[in-house]
C-alpha positions in Angstrom: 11.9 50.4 5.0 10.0 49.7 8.0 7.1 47.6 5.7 10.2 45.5 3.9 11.4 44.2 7.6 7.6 43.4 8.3 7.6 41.3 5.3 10.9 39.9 5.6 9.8 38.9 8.8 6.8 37.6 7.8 7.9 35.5 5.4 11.2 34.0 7.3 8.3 33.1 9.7 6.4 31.5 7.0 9.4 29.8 5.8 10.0 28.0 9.2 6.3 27.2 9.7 6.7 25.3 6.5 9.7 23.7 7.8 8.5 22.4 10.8 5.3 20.8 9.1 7.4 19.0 6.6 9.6 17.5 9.0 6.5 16.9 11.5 4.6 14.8 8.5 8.2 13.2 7.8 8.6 11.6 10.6 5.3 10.9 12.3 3.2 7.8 12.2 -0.5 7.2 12.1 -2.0 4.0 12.1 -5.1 3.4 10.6 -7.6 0.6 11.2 -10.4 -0.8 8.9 -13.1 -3.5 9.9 -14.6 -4.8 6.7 -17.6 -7.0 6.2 -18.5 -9.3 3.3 -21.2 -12.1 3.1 -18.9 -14.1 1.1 -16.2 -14.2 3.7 -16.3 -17.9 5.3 -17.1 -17.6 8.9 -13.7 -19.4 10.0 -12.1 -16.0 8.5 -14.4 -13.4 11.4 -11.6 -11.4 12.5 -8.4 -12.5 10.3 -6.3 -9.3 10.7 -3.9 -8.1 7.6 -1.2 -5.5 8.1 -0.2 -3.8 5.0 2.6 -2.0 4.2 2.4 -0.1 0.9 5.6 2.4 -0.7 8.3 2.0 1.5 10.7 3.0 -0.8 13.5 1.4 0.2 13.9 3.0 4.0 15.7 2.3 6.7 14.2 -0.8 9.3 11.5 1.6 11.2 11.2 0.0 14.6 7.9 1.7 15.2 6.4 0.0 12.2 8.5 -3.3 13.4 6.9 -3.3 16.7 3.4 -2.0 15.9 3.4 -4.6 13.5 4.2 -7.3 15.7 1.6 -6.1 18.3 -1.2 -6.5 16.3 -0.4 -10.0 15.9 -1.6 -10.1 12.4 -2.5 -13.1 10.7 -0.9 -12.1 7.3 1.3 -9.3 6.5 0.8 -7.6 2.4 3.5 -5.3 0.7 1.7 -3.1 -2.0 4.1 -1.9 -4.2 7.0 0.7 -4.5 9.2 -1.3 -1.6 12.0 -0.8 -2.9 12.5 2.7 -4.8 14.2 3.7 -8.8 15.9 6.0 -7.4 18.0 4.7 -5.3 18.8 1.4 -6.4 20.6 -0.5 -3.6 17.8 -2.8 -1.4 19.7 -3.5 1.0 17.8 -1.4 3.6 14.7 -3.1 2.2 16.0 -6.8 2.9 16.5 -5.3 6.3 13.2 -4.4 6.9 11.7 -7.4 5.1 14.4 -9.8 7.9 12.8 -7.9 10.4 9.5 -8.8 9.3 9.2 -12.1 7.7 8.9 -14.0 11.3 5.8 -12.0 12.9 3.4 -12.7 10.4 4.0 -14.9 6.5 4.5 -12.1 4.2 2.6 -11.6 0.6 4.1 -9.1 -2.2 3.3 -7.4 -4.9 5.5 -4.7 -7.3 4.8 -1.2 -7.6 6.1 1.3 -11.0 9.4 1.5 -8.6 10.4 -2.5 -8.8 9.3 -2.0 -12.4 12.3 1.0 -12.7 14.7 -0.3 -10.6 17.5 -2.1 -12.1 18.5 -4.5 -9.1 14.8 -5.6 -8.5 15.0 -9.0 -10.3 17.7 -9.8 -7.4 16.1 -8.6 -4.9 13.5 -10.9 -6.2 15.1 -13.9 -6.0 16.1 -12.9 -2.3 12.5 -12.5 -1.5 12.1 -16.0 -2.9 15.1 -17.0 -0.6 13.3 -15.3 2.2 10.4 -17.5 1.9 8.2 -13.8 1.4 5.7 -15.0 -1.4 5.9 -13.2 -4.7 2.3 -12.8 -6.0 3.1 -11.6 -9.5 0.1 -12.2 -11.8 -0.3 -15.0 -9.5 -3.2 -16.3 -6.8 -3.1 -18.9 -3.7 -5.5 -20.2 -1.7 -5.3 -19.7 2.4 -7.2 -21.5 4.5 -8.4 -21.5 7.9 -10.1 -24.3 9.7 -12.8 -24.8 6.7 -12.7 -21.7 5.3 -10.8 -20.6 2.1 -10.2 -17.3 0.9 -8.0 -16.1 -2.5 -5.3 -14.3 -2.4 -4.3 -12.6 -6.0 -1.7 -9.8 -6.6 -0.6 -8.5 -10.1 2.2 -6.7 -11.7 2.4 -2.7 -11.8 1.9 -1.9 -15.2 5.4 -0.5 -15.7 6.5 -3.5 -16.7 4.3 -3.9 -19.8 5.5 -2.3 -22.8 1.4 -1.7 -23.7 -0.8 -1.7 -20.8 -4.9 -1.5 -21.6 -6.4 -3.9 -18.8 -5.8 -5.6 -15.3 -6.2 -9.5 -16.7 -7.3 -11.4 -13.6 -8.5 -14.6 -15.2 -5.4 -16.4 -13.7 -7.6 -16.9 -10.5 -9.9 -19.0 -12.1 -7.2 -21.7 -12.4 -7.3 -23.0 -9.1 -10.5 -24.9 -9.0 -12.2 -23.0 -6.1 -15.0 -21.1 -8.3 -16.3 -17.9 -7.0 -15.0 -17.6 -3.4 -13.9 -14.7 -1.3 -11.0 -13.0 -3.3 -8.4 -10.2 -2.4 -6.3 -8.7 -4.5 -3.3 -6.8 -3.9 -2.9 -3.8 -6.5 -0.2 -0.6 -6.1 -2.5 1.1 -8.6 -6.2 2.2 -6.9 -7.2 4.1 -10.1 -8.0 0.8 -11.8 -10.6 0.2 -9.4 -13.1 -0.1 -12.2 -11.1 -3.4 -13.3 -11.4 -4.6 -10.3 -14.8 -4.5 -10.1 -15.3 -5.8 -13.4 -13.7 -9.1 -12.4 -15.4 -9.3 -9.1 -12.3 -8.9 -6.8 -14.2 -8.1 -3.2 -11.2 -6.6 -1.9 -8.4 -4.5 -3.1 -5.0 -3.1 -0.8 -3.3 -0.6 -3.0 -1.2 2.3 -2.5 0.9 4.5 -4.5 -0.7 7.7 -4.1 1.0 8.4 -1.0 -2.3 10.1 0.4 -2.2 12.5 -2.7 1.2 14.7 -0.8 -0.7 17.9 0.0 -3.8 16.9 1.9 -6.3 20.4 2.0 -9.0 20.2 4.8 -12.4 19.0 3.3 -10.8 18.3 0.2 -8.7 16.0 0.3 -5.3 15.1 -1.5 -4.0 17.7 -3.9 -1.7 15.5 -6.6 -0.9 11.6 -7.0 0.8 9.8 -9.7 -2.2 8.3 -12.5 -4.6 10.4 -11.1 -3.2 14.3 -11.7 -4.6 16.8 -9.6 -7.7 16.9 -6.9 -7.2 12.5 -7.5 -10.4 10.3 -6.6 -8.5 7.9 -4.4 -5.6 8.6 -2.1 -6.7 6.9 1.5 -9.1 5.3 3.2 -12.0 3.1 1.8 -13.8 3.1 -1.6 -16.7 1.2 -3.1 -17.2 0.2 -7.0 -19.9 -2.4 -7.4 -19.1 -5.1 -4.8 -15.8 -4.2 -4.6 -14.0 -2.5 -1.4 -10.8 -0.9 -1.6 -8.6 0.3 0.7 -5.6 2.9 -0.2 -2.9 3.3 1.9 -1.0 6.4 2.2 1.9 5.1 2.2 5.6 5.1 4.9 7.7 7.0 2.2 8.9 9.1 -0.2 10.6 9.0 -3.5 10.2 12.1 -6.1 8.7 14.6 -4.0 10.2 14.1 -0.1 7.0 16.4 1.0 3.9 15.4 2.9 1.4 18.2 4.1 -1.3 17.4 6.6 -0.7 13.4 5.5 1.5 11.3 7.9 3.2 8.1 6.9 0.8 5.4 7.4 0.6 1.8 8.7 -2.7 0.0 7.8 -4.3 -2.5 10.0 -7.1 -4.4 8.4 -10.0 -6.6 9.9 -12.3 -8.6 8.2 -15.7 -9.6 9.2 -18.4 -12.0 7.7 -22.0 -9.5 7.3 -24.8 -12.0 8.5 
């Protein structure tokens, strides 16, 4: 009898350890900042900072994010993907947090699977458009900065394709500006290989919302396209001449759980390598 209280005990303890974890990872924030360096990058461009928010599924205005955001003084400000969420349909706490936004920084987006699922997302589109927040669906434009110019590309998550084999990219080879420094915003990292292929230099993605689980020294445990143990799921990877860099993400949708992997808010930096 004695042994069945122990283990009772022991597991009610358990049980609240859990607990406390899942609500510590809920609600925390970590900020996360990357510096990187590229020869291509015009010299005008040394230090242009990029805040990205990736998988917001359709939250609340976070005034931490708000305000940390606005401190950093960024000189653009990306949305990954999965803003708004399939599951619960109404936006109007994403057009919230995008009013709260849109005057720190001008604001670049791309869909995730989630805008792909989610039945109000073409009107929430237009008020994006009304918003002046720029839609970069299969779409590029060029920013400059004193004499430098950079691209800027995003795509469309695949989920809106009926048949999906390949990222086609050749739409930024319309502009006229040949082979200059590109970025391309992507909710999908596992593509990466695509990305490469059509010499992107830099990729912000998200969507694998740091893999839920994360398990000291190795890494996420789960992630949507990638299964289980997935290759990318934060931080920054390498394919060719291509950097990415994976958010973790500042929701939830399916699985309300995060283990060792706080919401994140991404600052990026980029440098020109002499």
């Amino acid at each position: 009898m004695k042994k069945i209280k122990k283990l009772i005990f022991l597991l009610a303890v358990i049980a609240v350890a859990f607990v406390c974890i899942v609500i510590i990872n809920f609600v925390k924030l970590d900020v996360s900042y990357y510096d990187i360096k590229n020869v291509k990058l015009p010299e005008d461009f040394n230090g242009y900072k990029i805040v990205q928010i990736s998988d917001w599924h359709g939250r609340k205005p976070d005034e931490r994010v708000i305000n940390k955001t606005r401190e950093e003084n960024p000189d653009i400000i990306v949305i990954t993907g999965d803003f708004v969420d399939r599951f619960f349909t109404d936006t109007k706490n994403a057009g919230k947090m995008i009013s709260q936004i849109k005057n720190i920084a001008p604001v670049y987006y791309v869909s995730g699977n989630h805008e792909a699922q989610n039945n109000n997302y073409d009107d929430f589109k237009q008020y994006l458009y009304s918003e002046n927040i720029t839609v970069l669906d299969n779409k590029s434009v060029i920013i400059t900065k004193g004499s430098g110019k950079i691209r800027l590309a995003g795509v469309d998550d695949p989920f809106f394709y009926e048949r999906f084999e390949h990222f086609d990219l050749s739409f930024t080879e319309n502009d006229g500006e040949g082979d200059i420094y590109t970025i391309l915003l992507s909710h999908r990292p596992e593509y990466i290989e695509d990305y490469s292929r059509e010499n992107i230099d830099l990729v912000l993605s998200g969507h694998a919302h740091g893999g839920l689980i994360r398990l000291p020294w190795i890494g996420g445990l789960t992630a949507s396209g990638q299964g289980l143990f997935p290759k990318y799921t934060e931080g920054v990877y390498h394919a060719g001449n291509t950097d990415m860099v994976v958010s973790r993400g500042l929701g939830d949708s399916i699985v309300p759980v995060r283990i060792n992997n706080n919401r994140e808010l991404v600052i990026i930096t980029l440098n020109k390598r002499k």
